[in-house]
C-alpha positions in Angstrom: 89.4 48.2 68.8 90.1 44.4 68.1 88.6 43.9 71.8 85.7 45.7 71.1 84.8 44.1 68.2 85.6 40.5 69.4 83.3 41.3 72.2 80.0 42.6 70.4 80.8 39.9 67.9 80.6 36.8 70.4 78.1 38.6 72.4 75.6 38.6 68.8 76.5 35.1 68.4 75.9 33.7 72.1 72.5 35.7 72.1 71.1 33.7 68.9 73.4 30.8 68.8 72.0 27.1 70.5 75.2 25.4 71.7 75.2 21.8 71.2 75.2 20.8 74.9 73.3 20.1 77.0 69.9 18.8 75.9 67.1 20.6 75.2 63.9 17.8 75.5 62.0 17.0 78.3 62.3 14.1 80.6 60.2 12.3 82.7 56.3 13.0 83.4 55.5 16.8 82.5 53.5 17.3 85.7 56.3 15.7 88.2 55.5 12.9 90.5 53.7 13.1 93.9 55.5 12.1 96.8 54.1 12.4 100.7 52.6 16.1 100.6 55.1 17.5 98.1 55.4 17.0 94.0 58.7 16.6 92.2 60.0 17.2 89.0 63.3 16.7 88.2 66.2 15.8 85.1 69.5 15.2 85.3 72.0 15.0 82.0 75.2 13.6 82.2 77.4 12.7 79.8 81.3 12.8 78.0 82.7 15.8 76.2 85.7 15.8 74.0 87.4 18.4 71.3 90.1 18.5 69.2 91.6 21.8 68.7 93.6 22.9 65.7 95.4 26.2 65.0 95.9 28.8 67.4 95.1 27.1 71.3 94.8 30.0 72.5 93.0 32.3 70.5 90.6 28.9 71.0 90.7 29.4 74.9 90.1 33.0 74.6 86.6 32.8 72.7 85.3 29.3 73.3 87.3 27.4 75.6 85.5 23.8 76.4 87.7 20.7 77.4 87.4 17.4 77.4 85.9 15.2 79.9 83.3 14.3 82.2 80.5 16.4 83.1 77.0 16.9 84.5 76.0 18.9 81.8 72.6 20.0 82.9 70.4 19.1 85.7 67.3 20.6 86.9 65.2 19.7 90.5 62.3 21.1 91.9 60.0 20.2 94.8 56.8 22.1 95.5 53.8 21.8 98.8 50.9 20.1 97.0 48.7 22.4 99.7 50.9 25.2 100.1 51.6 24.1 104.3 54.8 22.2 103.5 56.4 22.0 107.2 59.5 23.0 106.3 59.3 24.7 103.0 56.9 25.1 100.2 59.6 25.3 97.2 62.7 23.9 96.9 64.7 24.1 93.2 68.2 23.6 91.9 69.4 24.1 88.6 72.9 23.2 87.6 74.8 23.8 84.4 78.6 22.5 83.0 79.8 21.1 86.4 82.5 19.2 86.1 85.2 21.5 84.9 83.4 23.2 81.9 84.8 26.7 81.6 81.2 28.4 82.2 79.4 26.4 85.4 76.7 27.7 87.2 73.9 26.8 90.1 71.1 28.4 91.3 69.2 27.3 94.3 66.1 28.6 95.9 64.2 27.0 99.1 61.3 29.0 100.2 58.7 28.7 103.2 55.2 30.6 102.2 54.7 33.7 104.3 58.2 32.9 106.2 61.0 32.9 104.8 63.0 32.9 101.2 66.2 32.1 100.1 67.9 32.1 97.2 71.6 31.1 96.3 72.9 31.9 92.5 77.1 30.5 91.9 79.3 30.5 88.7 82.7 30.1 87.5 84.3 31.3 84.7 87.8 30.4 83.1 88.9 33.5 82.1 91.7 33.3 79.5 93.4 36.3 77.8 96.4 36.1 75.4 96.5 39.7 74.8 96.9 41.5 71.4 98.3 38.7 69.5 97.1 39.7 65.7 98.8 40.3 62.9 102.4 38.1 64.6 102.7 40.9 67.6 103.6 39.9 71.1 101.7 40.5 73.5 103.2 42.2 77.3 99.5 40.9 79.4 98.1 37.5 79.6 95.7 36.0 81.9 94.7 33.0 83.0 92.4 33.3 85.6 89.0 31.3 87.1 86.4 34.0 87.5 83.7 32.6 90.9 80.4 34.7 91.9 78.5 34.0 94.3 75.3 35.7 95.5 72.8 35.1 99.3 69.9 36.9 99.6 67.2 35.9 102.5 63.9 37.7 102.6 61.7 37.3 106.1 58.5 37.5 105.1 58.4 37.4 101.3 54.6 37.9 100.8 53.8 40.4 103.9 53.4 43.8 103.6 56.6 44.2 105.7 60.0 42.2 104.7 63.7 42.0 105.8 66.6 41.5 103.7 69.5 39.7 104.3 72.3 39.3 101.8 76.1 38.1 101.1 77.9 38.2 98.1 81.7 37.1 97.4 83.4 37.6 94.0 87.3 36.0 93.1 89.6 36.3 90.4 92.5 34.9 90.9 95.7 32.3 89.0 98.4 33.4 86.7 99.4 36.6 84.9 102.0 38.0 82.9 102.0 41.9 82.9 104.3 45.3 83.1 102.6 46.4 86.2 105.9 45.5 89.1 108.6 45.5 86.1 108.4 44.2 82.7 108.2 40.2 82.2 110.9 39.3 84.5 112.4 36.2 83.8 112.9 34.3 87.6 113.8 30.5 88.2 110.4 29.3 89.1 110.3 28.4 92.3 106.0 29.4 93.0 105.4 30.4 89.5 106.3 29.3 86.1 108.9 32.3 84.7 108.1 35.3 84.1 104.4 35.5 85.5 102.7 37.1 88.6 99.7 35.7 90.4 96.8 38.2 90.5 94.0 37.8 93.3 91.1 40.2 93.4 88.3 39.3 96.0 85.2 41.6 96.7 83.0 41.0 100.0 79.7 42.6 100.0 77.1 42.8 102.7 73.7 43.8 102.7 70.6 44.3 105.2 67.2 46.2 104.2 63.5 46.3 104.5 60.3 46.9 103.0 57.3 48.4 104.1 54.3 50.1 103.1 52.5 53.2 104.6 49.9 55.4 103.4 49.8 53.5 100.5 53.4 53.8 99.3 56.0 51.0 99.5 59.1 51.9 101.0 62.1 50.0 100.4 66.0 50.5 101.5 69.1 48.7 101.9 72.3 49.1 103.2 75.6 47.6 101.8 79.9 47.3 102.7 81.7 45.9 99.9 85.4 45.3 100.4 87.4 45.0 97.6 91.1 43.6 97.6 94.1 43.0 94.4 97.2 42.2 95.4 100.1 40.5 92.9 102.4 37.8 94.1 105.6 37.5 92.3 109.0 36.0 92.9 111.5 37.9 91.4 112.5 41.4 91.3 113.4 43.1 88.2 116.4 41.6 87.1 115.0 38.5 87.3 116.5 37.1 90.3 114.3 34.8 92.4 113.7 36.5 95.5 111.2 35.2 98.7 107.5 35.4 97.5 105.8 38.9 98.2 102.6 40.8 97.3 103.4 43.8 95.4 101.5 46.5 94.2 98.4 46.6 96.4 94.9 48.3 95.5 92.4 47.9 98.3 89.4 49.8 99.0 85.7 49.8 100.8 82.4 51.0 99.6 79.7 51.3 101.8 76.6 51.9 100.2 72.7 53.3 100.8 69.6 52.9 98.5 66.2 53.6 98.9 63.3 53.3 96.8 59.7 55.0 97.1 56.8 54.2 94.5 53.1 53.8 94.3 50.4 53.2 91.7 46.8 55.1 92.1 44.3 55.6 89.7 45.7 58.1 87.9 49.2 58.6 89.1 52.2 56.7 89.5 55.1 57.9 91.6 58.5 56.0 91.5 61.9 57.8 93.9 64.8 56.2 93.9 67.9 57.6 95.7 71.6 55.6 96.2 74.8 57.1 97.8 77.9 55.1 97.9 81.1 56.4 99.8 84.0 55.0 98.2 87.8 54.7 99.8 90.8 53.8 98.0 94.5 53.1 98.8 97.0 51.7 95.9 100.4 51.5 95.4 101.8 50.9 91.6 105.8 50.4 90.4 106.0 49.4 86.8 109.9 49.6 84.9 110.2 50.9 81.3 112.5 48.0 79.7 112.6 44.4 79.1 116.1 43.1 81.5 117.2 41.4 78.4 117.7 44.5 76.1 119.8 47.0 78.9 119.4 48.5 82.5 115.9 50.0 83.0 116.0 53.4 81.9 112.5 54.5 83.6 111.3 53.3 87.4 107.7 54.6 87.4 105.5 55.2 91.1 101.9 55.9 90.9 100.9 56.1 94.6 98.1 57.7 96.6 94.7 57.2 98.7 91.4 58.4 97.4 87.7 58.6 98.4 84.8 58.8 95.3 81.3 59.7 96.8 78.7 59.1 94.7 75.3 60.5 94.9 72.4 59.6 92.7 68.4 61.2 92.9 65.4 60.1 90.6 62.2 61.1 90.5 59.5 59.4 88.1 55.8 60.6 88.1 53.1 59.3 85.2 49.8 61.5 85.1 46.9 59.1 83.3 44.5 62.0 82.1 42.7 60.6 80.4 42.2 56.6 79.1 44.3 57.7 75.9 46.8 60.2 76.8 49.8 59.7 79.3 52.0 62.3 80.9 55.5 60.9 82.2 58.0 63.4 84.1 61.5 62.1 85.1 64.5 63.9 87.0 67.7 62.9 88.0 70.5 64.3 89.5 73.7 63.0 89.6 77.7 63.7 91.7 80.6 62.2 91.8 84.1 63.6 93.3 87.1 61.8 93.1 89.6 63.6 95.6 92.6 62.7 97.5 96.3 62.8 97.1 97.4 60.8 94.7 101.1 61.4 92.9 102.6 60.1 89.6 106.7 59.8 89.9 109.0 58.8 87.4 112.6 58.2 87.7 115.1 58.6 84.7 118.1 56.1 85.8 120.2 57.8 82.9 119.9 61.6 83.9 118.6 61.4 87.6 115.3 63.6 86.5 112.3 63.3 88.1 109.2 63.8 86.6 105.9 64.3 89.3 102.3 65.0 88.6 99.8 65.4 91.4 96.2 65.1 91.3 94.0 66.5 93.7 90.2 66.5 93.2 87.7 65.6 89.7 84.0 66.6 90.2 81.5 66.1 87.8 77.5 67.1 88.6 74.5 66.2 86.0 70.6 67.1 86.2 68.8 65.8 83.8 64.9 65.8 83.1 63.1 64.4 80.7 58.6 65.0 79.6 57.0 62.4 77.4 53.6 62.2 76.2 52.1 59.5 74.8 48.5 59.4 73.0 46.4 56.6 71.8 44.7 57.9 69.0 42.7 54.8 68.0 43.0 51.1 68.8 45.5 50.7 65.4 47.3 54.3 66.1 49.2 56.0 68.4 51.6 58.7 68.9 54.5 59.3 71.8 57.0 62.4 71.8 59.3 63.6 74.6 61.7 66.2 75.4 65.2 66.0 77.1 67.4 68.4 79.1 70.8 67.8 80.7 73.5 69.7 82.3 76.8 68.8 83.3 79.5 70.8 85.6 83.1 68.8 85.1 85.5 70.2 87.6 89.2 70.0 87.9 92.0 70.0 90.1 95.3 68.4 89.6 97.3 70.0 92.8 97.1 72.5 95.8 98.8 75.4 93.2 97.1 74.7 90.4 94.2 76.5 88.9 90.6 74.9 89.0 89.6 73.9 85.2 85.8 73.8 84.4 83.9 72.5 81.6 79.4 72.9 81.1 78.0 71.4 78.3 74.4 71.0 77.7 72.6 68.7 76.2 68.9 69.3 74.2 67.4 66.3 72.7 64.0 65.5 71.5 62.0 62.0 70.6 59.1 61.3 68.1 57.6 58.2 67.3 54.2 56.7 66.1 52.8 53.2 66.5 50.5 51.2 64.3 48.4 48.0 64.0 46.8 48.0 61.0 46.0 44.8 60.9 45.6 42.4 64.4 48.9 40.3 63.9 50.6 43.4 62.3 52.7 46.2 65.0 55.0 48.4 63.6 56.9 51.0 65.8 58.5 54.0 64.0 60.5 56.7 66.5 63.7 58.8 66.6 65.5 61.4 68.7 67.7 64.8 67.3 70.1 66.2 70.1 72.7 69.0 70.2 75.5 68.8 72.9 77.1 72.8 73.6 80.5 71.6 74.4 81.3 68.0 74.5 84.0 66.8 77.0 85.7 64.3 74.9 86.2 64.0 70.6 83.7 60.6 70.6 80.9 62.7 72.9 77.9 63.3 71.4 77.4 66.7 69.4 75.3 67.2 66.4 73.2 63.3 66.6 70.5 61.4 65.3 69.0 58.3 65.6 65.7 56.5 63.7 64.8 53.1 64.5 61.8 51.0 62.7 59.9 48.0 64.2 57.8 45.3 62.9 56.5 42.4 64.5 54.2 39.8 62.6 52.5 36.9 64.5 50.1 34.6 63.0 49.2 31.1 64.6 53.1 29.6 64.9 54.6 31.7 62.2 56.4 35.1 63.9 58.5 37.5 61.7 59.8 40.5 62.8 62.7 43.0 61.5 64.2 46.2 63.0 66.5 48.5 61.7 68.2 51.2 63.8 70.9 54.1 62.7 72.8 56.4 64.7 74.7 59.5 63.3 76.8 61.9 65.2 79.3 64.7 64.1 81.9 66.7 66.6 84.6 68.8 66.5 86.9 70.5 68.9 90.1 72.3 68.8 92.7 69.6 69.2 90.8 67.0 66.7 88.1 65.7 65.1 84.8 62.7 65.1 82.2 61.6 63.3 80.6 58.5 63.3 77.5 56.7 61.6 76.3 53.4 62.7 73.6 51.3 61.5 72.0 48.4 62.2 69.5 45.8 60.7 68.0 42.8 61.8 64.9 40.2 60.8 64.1 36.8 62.7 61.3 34.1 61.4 60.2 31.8 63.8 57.6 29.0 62.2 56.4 26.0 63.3 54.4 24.3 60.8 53.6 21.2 62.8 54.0 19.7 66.2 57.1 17.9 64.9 58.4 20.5 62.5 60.2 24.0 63.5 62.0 26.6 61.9 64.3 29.1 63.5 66.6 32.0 61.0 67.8 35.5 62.1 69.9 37.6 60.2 72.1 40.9 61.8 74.1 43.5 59.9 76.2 46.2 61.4 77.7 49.0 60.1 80.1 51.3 62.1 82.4 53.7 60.0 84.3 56.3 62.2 86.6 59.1 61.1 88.6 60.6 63.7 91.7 62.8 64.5 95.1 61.7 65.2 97.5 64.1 67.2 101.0 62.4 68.2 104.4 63.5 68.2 107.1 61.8 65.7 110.7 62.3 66.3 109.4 65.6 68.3 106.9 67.2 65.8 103.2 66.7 65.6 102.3 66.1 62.3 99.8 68.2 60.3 95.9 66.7 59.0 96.6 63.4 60.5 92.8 61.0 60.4 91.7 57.5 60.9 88.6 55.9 58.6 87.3 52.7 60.8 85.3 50.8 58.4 83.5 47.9 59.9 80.4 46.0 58.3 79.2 42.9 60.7 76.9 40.2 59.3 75.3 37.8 61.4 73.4 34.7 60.6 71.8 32.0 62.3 69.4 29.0 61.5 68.2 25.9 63.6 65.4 23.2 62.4 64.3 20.6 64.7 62.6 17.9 63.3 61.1 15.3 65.2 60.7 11.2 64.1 57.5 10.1 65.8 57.7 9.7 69.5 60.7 8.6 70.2 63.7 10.6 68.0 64.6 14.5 67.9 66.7 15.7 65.5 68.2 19.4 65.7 70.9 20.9 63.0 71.9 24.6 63.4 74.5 27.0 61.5 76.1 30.3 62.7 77.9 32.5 60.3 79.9 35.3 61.3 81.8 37.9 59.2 83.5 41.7 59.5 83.8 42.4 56.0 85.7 45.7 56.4 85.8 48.3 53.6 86.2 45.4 51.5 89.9 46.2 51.0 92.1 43.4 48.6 95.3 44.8 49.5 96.4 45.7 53.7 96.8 49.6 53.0 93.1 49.7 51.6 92.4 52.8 49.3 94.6 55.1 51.0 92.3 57.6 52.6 93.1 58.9 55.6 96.9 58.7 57.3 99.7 58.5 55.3 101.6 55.7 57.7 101.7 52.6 56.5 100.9 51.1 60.3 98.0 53.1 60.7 96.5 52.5 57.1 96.5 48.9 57.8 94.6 49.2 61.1 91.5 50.5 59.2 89.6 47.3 59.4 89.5 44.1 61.0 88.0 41.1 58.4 87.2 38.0 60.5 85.3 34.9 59.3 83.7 32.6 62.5 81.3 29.9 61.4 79.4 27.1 63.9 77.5 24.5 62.4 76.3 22.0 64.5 73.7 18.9 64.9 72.2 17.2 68.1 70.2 13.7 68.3 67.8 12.7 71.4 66.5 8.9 71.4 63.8 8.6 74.0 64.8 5.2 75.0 61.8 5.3 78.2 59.7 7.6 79.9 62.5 8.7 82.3 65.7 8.0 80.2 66.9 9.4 77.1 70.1 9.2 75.1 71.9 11.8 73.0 74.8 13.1 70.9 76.0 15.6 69.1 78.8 17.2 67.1 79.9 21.5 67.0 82.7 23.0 64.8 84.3 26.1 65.6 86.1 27.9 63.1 87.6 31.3 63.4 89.9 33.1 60.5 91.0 36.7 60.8 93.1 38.7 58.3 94.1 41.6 60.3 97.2 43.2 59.3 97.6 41.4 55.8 94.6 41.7 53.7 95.8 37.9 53.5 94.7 34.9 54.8 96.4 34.0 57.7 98.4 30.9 58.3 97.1 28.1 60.3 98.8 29.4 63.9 96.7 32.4 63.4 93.2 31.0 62.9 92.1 27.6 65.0 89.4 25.2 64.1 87.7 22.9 67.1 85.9 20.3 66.8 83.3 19.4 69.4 81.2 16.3 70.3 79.3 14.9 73.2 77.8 12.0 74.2 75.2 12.0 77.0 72.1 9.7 79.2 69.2 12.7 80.2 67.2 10.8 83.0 64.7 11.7 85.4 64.1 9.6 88.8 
């Protein structure tokens, strides 16, 4: 749950949030410079970061992560045919961003030859840090520190023809140190590859692609054809004792996945016809020992052997038709079918080094088969009303088979589910959208499946010259049951944004997010051999958001920017760690009902136009993250951090 959170949480704030770095003002003359028969535009920032980081390093690492040092923060270059008949190409751009060791770098480039050829190129790295569950003084078994590098090649032959060919590459690797159960719990060798204690993961992924597109009888055709390889291997030094022993890759997973997708469409008068179709035939071969104790506390009691090789077809079909009958009413069919089978031997062993037992579970084949389709209608009434509604059907076959004796297991649930909305401008800078959708599931596969849901959501969007202010609001209810345990969950979600600027060298920027999650579930376990009786979980979550920027301009020659992000989980608004008491009556689990966290970002930014071309810059951005997880108290220092970010920079254009 902390993970889920963290992640919505950070994702809300990097969708809204400016960081300070790099730059955001132009550079050099707006319309580029002409050189021979080409024009050029072009900026290039570069400048020093440093932080200071206090607290908790690496709960730091983990969320934000940037360093200290040199870097070309931002650069941007672009070269374009004045006439279109460049004689080698017509565009070429690159765009750059952190290089230089910031934790999130990236490049694009794209060269391009009118009617010939075009190419495009798109890299970036990630430093991918992961303490593991760390709140509340727990120690974590898993940690990762890892670089993260895509990169993507596609070539198109004939980009603006009615016939093209596609060419593509793409490589993916994870790879550096890791400190994980999977080979034997946190050994503790004398490092002679790795510090002690840690693994080295690699994961690499190869993909490569051909296609074409071409049109006939008035319908474009396109398909492509893939092979990705994918490859994880660990490399450790020490067995499970802890004794250094030769370097070796343990614990292999390797697999390939060739692929097919093809795509049909076409727009007439009044039809439109969109058919889409992939199939992807994946192969899979793994081999996985993991030990059941740390070496310090005894012998290992439990060797554990999950082995096997596996293949996971996937099919998918869609079909998409819109019928305009008249100028005001639309008629929009889709269906989809969907299979996947996972089957192969694969064989779960474990070994008690106590009472020689053997425990083995086999698994043999899961299938699971969906078609789905789905009508809408939608009817403009007038130029200030309209009205859409829709109906949904779904059926799903899960089949089971976990070995060559054992019975086949078999689940259909269906799934009816209708939508309803209405749209209105009353006025020409006014829109409001108002919809929902009401489904019922007949036998849900899992307890968090849908049932018995509901959903509403509300739009309005108001534009007027430079002033923009729009809100939404969104909530999702849905109640199941089955026989082993219980879930219900209602979320809601509410949201407003002004955007205003009152004057060329004024703006205004504020948005303001709330979410609310509560879910009550089941808990089934076993203690000391018995499963206790009317055992639940109340989640109580209640996520503000809120962010504000102002740039403010000082004739022509200074920009000023100042922003502030605020982020808190509220909770239930508990004042003691057990809360009110509802639900479970274990301590451990009444505690884990909510997760309060406090991150706040304030930052400011200054741009001195010192020429034409040149400009210099600096800025400041504090980081401050506080959780009380656990407590219901404020956590000491070594379980919150507090960075302090600055940069200093030259944005220049040749």
């Amino acid at each position: 749950m902390k993970t889920t959170i963290l992640i919505l949480i950070f994702t809300v704030a990097g969708l809204a949030q400016q960081v300070v770095a790099p730059t955001q003002a132009p550079v050099g003359p707006p319309s580029g410079d002409n050189t021979s028969d080409y024009n050029v535009v072009n900026s290039f920032e570069t400048g020093y970061r440093w932080v200071t980081v206090g607290g908790d390093r690496d709960e730091y690492r983990s969320q934000v992560n940037y360093g200290s040092g040199i870097r070309l923060l931002n650069s941007s270059f672009s070269m374009f045919s004045r006439d279109g008949h460049g004689k080698f190409f017509d565009e070429l751009t690159l765009n750059t961003q952190g290089l230089g060791n910031d934790p999130y770098e990236s490049a694009t480039l794209r060269i391009a030859k009118n009617n010939l050829y075009r190419f495009d190129m798109n890299w970036r790295l990630n430093d991918y840090f992961n303490p593991g569950l760390t709140s509340a003084g727990q120690q974590s078994g898993n940690f990762r520190d890892t670089r993260f590098t895509w990169q993507d090649d596609d070539l198109t032959l004939f980009p603006q023809s009615k016939i093209k060919f596609f060419l593509g590459y793409s490589r993916s690797v994870q790879d550096g140190p890791e400190f994980t159960s999977t080979g034997g719990f946190f050994a503790q060798p004398q490092a002679s590859v790795l510090p002690a204690g840690f693994n080295e993961v690699r994961e690499a992924t190869n993909e490569y692609r051909i296609g074409n597109e071409f049109q006939v009888l008035g319908f474009t055709v396109n398909w492509l054809h893939g092979w990705q390889d994918f490859k994880e291997d660990f490399l450790t030094n020490s067995d499970d004792s802890g004794a250094p022993i030769p370097p070796q890759l343990l614990n292999p997973y390797h697999g390939t996945s060739p692929y097919w997708r093809v795509a049909i469409f076409t727009n007439r008068k009044w039809f439109s016809l969109n058919a889409r179709f992939t199939y992807t035939g994946s192969r899979r071969e793994f081999v996985a020992e993991q030990s059941g104790f740390l070496p310090a506390a005894g012998p290992n009691t439990l060797q554990t052997v999950t082995l096997g090789n596996g293949q996971r077809p996937v099919a998918t079909g869609n079909l998409t038709f819109s019928l305009f009958l008249t100028p005001k009413l639309t008629f929009t069919n889709t269906t989809s079918v969907y299979g996947v089978r996972t089957e192969g031997n694969a064989e779960f062993l474990q070994f008690n080094n106590d009472t020689g037992q053997i425990l083995s579970q086999d698994f043999e084949y899961l299938g699971i088969r969906t078609i789905f389709n789905q009508s809408d209608l939608n009817y403009q009434a007038r130029n200030w009303i309209g009205f859409f509604a829709g109906y949904s059907y779904s059926d799903r076959l899960i089949r089971s088979i976990l070995g060559p004796d054992a019975p086949a297991y078999e689940q259909t649930n269906i799934v009816n589910a209708g939508t309803f909305g209405v749209r209105l401008r009353p006025i020409r800078p006014l829109t409001l959208l108002l919809g929902g959708e009401i489904g019922h599931n007949s036998q849900p596969f899992a307890p968090k499946s849908l049932r018995e849901y509901q959903s509403l959501d509300a739009r309005i969007h108001y534009k007027q010259k430079s002033l923009t202010i729009s809100a939404y609001a969104h909530s999702s209810y849905n109640n199941n049951s089955i026989t082993l345990t219980a879930y219900a969950s209602h979320a809601r979600t509410y949201a407003a944004n002004v955007s205003w600027t009152p004057f060329g060298w004024l703006s205004f920027n504020a948005d303001y997010v709330k979410l609310h999650l509560d879910t009550l579930g089941g808990l089934s376990f076993f203690d000391n051999g018995e499963l206790p009786p009317n055992q639940y979980s109340l989640y109580v979550s209640n996520l503000h958001t809120g962010n504000l920027g102002v740039r403010f301009a000082m004739g022509k020659r200074v920009e000023l920017y100042a922003g502030y992000s605020h982020i808190q989980d509220t909770g239930d608004g508990r004042s003691n760690p057990l809360g009110n008491g509802f639900g479970t009556t274990i301590p451990e689990f009444q505690i884990a009902q909510a997760f309060p966290i406090r991150y706040l970002s304030p930052m400011g930014r200054v741009s001195i136009k010192i020429t034409n071309r040149v400009r210099w810059n600096a800025g400041y951005q504090y980081y401050g993250y506080h959780e009380d997880f656990f407590t219901g108290q404020d956590f000491l220092p070594d379980r919150a951090y507090r960075a302090n970010t600055g940069y200093t920079s030259v944005l220049w254009s040749f």
